[in-house]
N, C-alpha and C positions, 0 to 999 in steps of 0.2 A: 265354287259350289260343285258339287258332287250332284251323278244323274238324276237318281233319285232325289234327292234335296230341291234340283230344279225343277222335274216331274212334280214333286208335293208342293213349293210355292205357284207355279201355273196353275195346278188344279185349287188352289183353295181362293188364289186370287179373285179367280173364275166363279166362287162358290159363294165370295162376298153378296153379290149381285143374280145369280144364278144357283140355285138348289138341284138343279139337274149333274154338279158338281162332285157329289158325294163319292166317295169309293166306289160304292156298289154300284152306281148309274156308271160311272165314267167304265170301270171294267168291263160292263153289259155293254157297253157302246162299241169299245174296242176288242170285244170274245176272250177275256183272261178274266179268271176267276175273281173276285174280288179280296180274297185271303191274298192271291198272287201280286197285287197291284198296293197293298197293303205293305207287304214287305219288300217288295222293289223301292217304295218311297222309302223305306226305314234303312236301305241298302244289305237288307240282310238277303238276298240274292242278286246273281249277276244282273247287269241290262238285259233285255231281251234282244232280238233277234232282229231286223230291219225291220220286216212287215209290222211287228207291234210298235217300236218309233215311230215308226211314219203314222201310225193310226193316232199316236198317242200326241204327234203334232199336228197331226189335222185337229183334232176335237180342242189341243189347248191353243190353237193357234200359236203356233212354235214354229220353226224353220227346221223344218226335218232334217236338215244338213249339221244344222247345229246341234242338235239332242243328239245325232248318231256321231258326230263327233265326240262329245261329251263321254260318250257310250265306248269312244276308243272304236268304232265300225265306221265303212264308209258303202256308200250306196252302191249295190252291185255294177249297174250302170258305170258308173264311174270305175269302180274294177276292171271292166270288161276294155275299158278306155283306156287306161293306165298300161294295161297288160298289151294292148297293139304295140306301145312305144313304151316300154317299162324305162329305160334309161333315160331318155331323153325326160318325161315327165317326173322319175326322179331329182335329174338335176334341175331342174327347172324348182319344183318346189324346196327342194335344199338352198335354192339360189335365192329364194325369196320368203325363206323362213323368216328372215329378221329386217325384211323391209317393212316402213310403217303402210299401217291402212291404206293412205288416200296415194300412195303409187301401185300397191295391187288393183285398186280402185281403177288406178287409170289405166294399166295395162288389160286389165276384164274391159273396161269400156274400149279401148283400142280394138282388143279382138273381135268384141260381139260387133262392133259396128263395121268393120273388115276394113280396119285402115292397116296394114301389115307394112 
């Protein structure tokens, strides 16, 4: 699925149950024009820029990590992170391109819990 495409099923899912869901609302909620939020879903313009992701997963309840991936961006944070050690966290992620899920799983849970 394509950004937009995911951006339009979030928002309409949302819209089943909730009317505050509309183009026009969800735009006004996030500061982009609503003509602008219209054609991002139909992908007839690029994604936006981080700060409108991350607005645009707050309000869909989305994993801002994932729509900016989607989007082909990654959260400056994590730029600024990368860039101390650019080699090392290169090969690190080339190393674990094609490992499945629940071993990434485990090595994230290995670190956050500082078992090294």
């Amino acid at each position: 699925m394509t950004f937009g495409a995911r951006i339009r099923a979030l928002r309409e899912a949302h819209r089943v149950t909730d009317r505050s869901f509309s183009v026009r609302q969800l735009a006004e909620r996030i500061g982009v024009d609503a003509t602008y939020l219209s054609r991002l879903e139909r992908e007839d313009v690029p994604p936006p820029g981080e700060e409108i992701i991350v607005k645009l997963a707050r309000e869909l309840g989305a994993d801002p990590d994932a729509l900016l991936g989607m989007a082909g961006k990654v959260y400056s944070e994590l730029r600024a992170i990368i860039a101390m050690r650019p080699r090392q966290f290169a090969t690190l992620i080339r190393q674990l391109k094609d490992a499945p899920d629940h071993i990434i799983e485990q090595a994230v849970r290995k670190v956050r819990d500082g078992e090294w």
